[in-house]
C-alpha positions as CSV (number, residue, x, y, z in Angstrom):
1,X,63.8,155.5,64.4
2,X,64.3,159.3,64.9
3,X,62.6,161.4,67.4
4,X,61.5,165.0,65.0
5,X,62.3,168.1,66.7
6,X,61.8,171.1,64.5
7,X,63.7,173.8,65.8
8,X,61.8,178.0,65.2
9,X,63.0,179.8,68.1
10,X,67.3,181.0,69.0
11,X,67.1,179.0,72.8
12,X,64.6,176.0,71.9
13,X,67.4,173.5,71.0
14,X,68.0,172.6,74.6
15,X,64.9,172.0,75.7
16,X,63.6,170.6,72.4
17,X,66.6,167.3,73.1
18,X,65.4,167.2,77.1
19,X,61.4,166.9,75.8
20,X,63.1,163.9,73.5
21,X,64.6,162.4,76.5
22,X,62.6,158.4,76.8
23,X,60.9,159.1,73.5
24,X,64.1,157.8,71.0
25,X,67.6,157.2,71.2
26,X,68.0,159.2,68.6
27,X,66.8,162.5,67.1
28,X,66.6,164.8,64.0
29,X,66.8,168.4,64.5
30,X,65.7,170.0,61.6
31,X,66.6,173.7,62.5
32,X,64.8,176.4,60.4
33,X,66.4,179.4,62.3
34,X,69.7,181.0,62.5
35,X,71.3,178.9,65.7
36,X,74.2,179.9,67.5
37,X,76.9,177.2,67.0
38,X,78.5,177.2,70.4
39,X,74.8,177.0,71.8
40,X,73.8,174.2,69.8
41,X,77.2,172.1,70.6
42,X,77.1,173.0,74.2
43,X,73.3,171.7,73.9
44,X,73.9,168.4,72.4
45,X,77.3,167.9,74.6
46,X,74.6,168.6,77.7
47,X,71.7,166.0,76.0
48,X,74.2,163.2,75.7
49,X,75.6,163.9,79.9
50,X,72.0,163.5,80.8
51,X,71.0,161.2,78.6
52,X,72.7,157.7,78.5
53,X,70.9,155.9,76.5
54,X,71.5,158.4,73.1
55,X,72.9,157.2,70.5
56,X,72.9,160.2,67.6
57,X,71.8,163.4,67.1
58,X,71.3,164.3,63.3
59,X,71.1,167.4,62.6
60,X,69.4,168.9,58.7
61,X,69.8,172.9,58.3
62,X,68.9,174.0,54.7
63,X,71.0,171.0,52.5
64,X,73.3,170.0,55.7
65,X,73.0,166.8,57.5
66,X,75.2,166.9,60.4
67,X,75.4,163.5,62.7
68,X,76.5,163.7,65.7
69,X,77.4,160.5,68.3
70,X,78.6,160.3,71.9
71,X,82.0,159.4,70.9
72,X,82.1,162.9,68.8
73,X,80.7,165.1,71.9
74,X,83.0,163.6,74.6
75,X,86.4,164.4,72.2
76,X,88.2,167.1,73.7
77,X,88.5,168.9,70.2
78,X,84.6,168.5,69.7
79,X,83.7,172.2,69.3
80,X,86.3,173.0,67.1
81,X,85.1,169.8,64.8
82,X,81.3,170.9,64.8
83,X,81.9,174.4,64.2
84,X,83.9,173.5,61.3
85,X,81.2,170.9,60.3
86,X,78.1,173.5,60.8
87,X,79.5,176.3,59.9
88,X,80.6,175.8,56.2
C-alpha cells in the first residue's frame, strides 16, 4: 500500500514525505511540476534519516516511475544515480 502525495508547488516535496510520516511505509509522489533534482534527492535522503520505518519512495513524473529504497539513498554515489535516473 502507497501513501499519494501529489506534488504542485517547487518546495512541497519535503514536507509532502514528513505529512506521510505514520501513514505508510511507502509513498508515490506523483510530481506535476518542474522539481529541482538535487532538492528532491536531498528530500527523500532526509525522509528516509527521519523516518525508519520507510521502505520506498516511488516516484511517477509524466511516463517515469522512479523507485527509490533506503539502500539506494544511503550509497555514497546516490545523487549521481538519481540524477541520471530523473533526469533522462
Amino acid at each position: 500500500m502507497y501513501d499519494l502525495k501529489t506534488v504542485f508547488g517547487k518546495a512541497s516535496v519535503g514536507q509532502n514525505l514528513i505529512d506521510s510520516i505514520g501513514q505508510c511505509n511507502r509513498i508515490l509522489l506523483n510530481i506535476t511540476t518542474e522539481y529541482s533534482t538535487r532538492s528532491l534527492a536531498f528530500d527523500i535522503k532526509k525522509f528516509f534519516e527521519i523516518n525508519e520505518k520507510a521502505i520506498e519512495v516511488l516516484i511517477f513524473k509524466g511516463r517515469k516511475h522512479i523507485s527509490v529504497n533506503r539502500t539506494m539513498v544511503f550509497n555514497g554515489a546516490f545523487l549521481f544515480n538519481f540524477k541520471r535516473f530523473y533526469e533522462r
